[in-house]
PDB file of N, CA, C and O in Angstrom:
ATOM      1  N   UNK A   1     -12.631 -16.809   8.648  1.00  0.00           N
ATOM      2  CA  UNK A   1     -11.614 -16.383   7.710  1.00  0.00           C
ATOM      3  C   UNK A   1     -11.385 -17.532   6.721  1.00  0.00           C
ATOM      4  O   UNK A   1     -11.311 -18.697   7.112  1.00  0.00           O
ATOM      5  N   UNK A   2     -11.267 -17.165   5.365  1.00  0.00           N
ATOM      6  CA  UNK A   2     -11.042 -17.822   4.557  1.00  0.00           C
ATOM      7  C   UNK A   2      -9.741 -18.078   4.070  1.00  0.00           C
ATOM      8  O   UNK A   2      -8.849 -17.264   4.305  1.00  0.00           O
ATOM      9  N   UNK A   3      -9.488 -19.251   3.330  1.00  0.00           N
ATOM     10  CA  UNK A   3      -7.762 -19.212   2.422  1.00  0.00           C
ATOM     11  C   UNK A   3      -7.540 -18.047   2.076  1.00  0.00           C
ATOM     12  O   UNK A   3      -6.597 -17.466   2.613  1.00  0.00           O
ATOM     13  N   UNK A   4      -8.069 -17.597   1.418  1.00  0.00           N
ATOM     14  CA  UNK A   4      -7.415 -15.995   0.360  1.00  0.00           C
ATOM     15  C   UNK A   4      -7.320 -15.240   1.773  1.00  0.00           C
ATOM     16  O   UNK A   4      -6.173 -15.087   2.193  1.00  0.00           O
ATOM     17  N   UNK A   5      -8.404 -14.730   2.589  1.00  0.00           N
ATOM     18  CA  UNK A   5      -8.268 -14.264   3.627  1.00  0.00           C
ATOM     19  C   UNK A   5      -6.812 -14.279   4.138  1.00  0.00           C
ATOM     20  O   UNK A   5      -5.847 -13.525   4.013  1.00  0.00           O
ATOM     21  N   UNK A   6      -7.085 -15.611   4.852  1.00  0.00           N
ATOM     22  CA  UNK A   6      -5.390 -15.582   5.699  1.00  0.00           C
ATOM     23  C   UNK A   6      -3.897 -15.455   4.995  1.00  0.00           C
ATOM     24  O   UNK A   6      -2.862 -15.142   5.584  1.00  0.00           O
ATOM     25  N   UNK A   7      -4.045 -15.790   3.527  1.00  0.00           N
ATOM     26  CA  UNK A   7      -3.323 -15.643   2.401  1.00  0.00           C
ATOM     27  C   UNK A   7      -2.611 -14.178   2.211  1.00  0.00           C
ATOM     28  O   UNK A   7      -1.439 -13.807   2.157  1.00  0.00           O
ATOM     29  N   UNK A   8      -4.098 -13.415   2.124  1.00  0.00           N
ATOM     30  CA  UNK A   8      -3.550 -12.035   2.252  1.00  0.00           C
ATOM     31  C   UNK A   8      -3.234 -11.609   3.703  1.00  0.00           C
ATOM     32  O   UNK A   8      -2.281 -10.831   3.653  1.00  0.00           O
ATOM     33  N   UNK A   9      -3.548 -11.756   4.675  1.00  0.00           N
ATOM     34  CA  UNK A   9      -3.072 -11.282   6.024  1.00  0.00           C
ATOM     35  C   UNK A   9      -1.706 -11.701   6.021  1.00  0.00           C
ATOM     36  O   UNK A   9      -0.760 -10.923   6.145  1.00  0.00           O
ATOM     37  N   UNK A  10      -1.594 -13.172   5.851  1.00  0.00           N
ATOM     38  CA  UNK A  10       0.119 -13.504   5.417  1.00  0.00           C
ATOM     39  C   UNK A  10       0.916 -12.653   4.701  1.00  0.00           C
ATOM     40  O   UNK A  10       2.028 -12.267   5.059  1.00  0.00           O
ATOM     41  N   UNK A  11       0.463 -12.420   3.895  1.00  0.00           N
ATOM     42  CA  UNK A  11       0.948 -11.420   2.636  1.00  0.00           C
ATOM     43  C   UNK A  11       1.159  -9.859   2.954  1.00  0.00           C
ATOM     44  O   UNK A  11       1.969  -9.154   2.352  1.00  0.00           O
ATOM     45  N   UNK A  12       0.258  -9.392   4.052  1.00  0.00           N
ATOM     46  CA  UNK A  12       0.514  -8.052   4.468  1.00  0.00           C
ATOM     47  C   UNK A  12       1.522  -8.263   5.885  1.00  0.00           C
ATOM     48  O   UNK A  12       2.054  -7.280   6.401  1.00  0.00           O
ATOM     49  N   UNK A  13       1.672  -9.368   6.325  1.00  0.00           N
ATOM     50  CA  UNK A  13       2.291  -9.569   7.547  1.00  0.00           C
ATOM     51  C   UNK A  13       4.020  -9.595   6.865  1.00  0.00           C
ATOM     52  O   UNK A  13       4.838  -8.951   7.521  1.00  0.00           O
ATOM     53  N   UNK A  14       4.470 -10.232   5.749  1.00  0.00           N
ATOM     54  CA  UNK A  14       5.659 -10.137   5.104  1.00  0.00           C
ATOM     55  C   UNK A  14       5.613  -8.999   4.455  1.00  0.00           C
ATOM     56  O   UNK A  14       6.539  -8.912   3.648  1.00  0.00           O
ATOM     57  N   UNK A  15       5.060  -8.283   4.472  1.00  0.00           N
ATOM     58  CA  UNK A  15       4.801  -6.950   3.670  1.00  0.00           C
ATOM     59  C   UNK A  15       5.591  -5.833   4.337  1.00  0.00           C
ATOM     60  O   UNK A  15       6.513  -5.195   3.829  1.00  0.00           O
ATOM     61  N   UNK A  16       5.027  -5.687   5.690  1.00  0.00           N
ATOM     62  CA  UNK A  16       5.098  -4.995   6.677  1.00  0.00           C
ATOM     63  C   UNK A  16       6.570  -5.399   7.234  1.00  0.00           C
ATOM     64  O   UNK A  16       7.254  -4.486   7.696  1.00  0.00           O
ATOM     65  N   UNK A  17       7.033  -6.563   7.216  1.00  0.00           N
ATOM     66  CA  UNK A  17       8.409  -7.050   7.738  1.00  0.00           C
ATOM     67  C   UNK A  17       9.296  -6.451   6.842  1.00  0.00           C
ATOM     68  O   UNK A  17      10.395  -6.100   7.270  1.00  0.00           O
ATOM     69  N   UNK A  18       8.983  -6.263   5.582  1.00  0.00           N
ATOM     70  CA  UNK A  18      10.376  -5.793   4.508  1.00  0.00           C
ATOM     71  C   UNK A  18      10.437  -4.323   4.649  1.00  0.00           C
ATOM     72  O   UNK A  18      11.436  -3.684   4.320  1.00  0.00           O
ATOM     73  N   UNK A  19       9.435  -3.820   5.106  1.00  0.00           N
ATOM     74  CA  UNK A  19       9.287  -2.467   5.040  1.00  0.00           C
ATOM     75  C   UNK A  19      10.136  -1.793   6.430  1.00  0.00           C
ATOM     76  O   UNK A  19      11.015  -0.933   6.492  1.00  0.00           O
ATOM     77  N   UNK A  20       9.397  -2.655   7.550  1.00  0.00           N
ATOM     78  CA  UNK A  20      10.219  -2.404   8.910  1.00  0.00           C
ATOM     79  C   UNK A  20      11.811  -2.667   9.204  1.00  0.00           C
ATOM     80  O   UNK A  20      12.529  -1.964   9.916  1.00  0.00           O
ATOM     81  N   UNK A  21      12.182  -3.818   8.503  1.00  0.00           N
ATOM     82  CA  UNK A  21      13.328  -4.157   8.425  1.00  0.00           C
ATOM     83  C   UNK A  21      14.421  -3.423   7.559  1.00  0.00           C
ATOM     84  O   UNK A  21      15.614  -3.548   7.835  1.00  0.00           O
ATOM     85  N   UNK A  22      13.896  -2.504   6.294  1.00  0.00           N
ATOM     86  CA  UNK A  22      14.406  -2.052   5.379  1.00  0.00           C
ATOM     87  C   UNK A  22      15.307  -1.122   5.898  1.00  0.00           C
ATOM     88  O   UNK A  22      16.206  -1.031   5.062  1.00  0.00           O
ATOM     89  N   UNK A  23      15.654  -0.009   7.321  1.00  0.00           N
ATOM     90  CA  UNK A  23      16.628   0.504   7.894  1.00  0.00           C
ATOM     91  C   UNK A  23      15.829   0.897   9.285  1.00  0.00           C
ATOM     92  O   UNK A  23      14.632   0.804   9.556  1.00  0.00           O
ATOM     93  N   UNK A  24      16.852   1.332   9.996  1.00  0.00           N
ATOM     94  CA  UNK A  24      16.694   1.700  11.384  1.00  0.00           C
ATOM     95  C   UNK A  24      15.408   2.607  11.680  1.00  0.00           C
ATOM     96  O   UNK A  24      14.572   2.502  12.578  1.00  0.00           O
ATOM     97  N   UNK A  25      15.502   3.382  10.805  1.00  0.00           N
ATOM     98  CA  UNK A  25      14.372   4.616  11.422  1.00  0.00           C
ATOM     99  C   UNK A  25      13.246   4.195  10.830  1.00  0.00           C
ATOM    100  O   UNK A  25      12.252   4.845  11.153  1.00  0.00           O
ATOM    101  N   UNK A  26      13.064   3.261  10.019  1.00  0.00           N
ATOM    102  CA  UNK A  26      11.654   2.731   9.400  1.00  0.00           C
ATOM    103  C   UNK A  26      11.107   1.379  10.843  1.00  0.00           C
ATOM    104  O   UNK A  26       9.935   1.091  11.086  1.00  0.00           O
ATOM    105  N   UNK A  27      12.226   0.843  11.495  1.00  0.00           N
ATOM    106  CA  UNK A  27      11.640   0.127  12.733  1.00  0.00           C
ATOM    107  C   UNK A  27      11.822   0.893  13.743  1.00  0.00           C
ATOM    108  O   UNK A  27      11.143   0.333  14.603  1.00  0.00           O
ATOM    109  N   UNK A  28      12.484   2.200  14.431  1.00  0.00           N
ATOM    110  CA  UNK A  28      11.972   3.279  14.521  1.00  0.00           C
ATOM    111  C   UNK A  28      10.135   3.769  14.704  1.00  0.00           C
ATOM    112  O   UNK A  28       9.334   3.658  15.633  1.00  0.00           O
ATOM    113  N   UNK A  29      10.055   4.287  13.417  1.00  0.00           N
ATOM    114  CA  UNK A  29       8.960   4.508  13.194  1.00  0.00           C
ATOM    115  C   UNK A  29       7.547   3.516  13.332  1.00  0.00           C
ATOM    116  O   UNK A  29       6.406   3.956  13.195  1.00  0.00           O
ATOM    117  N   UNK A  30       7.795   2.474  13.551  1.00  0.00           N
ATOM    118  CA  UNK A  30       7.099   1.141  13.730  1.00  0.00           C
ATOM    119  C   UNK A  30       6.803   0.697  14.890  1.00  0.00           C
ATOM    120  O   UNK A  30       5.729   0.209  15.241  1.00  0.00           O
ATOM    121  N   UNK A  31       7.623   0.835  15.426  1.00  0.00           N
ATOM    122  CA  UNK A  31       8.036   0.751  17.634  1.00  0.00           C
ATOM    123  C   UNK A  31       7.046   2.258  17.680  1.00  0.00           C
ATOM    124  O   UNK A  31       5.931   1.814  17.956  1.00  0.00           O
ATOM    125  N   UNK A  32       6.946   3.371  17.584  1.00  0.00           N
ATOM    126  CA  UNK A  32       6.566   4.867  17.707  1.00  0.00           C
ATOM    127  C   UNK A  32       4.798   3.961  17.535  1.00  0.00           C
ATOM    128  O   UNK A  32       4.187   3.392  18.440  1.00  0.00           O
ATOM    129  N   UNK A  33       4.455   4.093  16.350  1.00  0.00           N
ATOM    130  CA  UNK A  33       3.497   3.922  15.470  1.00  0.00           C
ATOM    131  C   UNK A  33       2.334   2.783  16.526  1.00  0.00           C
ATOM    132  O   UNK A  33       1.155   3.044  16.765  1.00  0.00           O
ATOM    133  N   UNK A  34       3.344   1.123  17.165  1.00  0.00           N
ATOM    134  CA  UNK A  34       2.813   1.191  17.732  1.00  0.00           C
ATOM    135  C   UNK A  34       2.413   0.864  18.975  1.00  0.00           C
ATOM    136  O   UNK A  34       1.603   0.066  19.448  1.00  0.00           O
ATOM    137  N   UNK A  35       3.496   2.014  19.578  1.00  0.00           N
ATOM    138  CA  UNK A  35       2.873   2.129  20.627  1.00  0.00           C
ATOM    139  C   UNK A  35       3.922   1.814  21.890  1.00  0.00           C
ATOM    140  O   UNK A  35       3.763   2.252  23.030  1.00  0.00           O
ATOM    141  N   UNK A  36       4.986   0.995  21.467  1.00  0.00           N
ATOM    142  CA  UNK A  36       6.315   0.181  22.344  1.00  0.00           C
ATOM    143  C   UNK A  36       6.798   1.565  22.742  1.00  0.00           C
ATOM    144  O   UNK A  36       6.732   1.907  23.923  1.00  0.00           O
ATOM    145  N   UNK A  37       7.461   2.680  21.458  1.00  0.00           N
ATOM    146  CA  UNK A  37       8.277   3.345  21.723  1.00  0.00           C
ATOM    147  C   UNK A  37       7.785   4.812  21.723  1.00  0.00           C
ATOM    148  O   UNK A  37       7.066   5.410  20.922  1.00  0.00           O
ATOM    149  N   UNK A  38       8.488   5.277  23.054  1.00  0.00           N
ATOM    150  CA  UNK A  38       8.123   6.961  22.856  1.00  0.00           C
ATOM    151  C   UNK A  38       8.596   7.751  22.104  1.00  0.00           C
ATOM    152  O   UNK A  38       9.733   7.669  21.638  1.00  0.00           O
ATOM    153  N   UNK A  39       7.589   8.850  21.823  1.00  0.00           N
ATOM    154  CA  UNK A  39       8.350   9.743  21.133  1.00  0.00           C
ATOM    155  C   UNK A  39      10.037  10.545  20.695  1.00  0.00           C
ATOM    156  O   UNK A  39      10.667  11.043  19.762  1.00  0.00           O
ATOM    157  N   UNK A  40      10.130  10.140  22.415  1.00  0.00           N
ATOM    158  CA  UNK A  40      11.879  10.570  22.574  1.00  0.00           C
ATOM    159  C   UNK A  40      12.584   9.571  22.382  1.00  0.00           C
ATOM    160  O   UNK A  40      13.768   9.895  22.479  1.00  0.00           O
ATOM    161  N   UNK A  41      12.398   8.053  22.059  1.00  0.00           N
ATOM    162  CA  UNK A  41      12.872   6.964  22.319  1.00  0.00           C
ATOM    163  C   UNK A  41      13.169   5.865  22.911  1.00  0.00           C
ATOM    164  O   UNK A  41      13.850   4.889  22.595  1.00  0.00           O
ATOM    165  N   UNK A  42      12.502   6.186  23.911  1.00  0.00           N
ATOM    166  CA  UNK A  42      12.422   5.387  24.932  1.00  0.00           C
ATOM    167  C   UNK A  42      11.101   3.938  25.096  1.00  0.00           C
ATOM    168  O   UNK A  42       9.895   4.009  24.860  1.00  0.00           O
ATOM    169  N   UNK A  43      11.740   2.989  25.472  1.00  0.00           N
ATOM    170  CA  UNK A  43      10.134   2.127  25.864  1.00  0.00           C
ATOM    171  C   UNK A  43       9.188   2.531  26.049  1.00  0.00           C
ATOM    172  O   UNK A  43       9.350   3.623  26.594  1.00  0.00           O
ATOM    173  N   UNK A  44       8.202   2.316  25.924  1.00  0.00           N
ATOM    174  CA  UNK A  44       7.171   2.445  26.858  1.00  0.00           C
ATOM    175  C   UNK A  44       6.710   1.842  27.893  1.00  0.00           C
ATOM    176  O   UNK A  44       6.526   0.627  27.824  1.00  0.00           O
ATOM    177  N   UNK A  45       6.411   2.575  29.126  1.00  0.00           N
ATOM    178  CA  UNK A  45       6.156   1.667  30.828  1.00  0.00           C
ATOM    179  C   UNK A  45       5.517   0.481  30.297  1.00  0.00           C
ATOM    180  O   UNK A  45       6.391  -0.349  30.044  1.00  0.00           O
ATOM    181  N   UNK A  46       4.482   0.101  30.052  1.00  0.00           N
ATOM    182  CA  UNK A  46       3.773  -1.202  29.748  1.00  0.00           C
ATOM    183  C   UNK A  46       4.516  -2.334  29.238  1.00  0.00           C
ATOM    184  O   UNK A  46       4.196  -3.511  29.404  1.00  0.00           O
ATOM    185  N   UNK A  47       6.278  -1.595  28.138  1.00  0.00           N
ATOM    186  CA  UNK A  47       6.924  -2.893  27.931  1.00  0.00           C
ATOM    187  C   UNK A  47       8.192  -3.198  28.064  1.00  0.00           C
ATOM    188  O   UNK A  47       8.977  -3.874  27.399  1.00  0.00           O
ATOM    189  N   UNK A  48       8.315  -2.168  29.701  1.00  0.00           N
ATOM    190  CA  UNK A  48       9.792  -1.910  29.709  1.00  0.00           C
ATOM    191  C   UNK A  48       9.888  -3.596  29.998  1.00  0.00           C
ATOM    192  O   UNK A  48      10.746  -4.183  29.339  1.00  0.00           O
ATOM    193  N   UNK A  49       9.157  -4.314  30.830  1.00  0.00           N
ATOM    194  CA  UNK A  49       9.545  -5.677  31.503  1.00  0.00           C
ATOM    195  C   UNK A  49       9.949  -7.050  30.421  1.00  0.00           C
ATOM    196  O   UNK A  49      10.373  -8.152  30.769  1.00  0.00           O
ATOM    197  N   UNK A  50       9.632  -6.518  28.900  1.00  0.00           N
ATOM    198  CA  UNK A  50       9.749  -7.269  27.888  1.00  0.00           C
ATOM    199  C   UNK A  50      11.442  -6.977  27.588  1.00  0.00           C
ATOM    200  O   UNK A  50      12.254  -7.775  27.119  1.00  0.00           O
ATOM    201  N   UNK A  51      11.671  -5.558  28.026  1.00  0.00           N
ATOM    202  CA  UNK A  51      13.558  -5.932  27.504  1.00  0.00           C
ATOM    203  C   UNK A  51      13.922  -6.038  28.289  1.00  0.00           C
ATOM    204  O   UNK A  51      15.118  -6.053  27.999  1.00  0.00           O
ATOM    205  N   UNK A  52      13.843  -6.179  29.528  1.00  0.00           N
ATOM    206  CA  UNK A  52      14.859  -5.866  30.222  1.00  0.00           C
ATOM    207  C   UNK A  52      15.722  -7.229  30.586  1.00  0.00           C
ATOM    208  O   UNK A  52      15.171  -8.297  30.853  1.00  0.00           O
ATOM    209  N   UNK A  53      17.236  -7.030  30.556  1.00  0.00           N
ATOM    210  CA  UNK A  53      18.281  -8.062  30.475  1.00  0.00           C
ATOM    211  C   UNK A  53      18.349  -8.825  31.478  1.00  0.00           C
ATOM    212  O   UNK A  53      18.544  -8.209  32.525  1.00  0.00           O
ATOM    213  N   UNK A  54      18.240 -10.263  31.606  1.00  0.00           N
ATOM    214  CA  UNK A  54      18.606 -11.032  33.023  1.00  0.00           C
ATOM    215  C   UNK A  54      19.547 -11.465  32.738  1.00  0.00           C
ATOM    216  O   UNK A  54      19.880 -12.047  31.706  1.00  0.00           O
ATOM    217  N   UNK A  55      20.360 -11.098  34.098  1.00  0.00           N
ATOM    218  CA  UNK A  55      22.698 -11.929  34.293  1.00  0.00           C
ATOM    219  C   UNK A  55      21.870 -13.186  33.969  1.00  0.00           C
ATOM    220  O   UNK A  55      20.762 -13.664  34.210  1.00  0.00           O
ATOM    221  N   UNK A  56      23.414 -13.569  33.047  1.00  0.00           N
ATOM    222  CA  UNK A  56      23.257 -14.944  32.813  1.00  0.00           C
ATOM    223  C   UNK A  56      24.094 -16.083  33.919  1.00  0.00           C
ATOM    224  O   UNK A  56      24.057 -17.307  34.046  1.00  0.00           O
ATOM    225  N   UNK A  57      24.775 -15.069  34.551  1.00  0.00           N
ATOM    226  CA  UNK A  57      25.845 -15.950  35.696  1.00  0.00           C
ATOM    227  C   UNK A  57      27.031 -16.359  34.638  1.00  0.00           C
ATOM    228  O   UNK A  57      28.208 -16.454  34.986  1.00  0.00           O
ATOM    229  N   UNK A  58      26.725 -16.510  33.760  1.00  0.00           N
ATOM    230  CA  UNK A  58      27.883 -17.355  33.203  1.00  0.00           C
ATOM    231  C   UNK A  58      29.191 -16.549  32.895  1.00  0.00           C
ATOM    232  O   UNK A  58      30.047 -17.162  32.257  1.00  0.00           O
ATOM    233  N   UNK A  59      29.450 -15.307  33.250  1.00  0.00           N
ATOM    234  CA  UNK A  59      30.569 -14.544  32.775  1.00  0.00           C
ATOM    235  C   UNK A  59      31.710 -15.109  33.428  1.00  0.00           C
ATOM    236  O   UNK A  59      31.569 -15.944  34.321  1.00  0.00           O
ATOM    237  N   UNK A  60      32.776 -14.727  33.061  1.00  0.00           N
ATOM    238  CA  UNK A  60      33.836 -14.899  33.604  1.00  0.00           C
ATOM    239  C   UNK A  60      34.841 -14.447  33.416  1.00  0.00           C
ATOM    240  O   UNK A  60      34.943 -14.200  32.214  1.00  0.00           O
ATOM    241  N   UNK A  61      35.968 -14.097  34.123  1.00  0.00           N
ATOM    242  CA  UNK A  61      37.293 -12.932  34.111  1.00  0.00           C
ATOM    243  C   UNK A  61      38.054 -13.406  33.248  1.00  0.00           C
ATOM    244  O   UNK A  61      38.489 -14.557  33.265  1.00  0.00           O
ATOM    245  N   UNK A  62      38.347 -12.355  32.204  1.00  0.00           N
ATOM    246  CA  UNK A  62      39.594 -13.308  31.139  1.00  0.00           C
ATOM    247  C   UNK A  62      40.767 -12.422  31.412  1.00  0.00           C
ATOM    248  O   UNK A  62      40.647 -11.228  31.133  1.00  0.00           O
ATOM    249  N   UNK A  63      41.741 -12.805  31.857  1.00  0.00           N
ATOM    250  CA  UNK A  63      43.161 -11.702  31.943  1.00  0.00           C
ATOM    251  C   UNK A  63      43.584 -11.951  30.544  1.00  0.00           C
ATOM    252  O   UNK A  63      43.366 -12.844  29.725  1.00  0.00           O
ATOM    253  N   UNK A  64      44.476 -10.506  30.565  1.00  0.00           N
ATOM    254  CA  UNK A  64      44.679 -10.444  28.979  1.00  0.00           C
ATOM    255  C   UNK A  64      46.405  -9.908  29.450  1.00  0.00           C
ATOM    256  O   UNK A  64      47.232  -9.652  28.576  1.00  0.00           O
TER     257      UNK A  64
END
C-alpha cells in the first residue's frame, strides 16, 4: 500500500464515521450492515461478550 493508498482508506474511514455518527438509525443501520446487530435489534451471539457490563464494586448507598 501506498501514501495515496492509505490516504484514501483514511479518508473513507472518516467518511464512513460522519455518516454513521450523523443520527441513531444511520449507526443502526451500520451495526445491521455489519453484522454486530440483528435484524430485530439485538447483538449478535458472536458479540454479545463485547458488551456485556462488569460491577464495578464501587457503588454505594446514598440516603436522600
Amino acid at each position: 500500500m501506498n501514501r495515496s493508498e492509505a490516504a484514501q482508506n483514511i479518508w473513507e474511514m472518516r467518511r464512513f464515521r460522519r455518516e454513521v455518527t450523523a443520527s441513531p438509525e444511520a449507526a443502526r443501520q451500520a451495526l445491521k450492515e455489519a453484522g454486530i446487530m440483528t435484524e430485530d435489534g439485538h447483538i449478535a451471539d458472536p458479540y454479545k461478550p463485547l458488551f456485556k457490563r462488569q460491577p464495578t464494586g464501587c457503588t454505594e448507598e446514598v440516603q436522600v
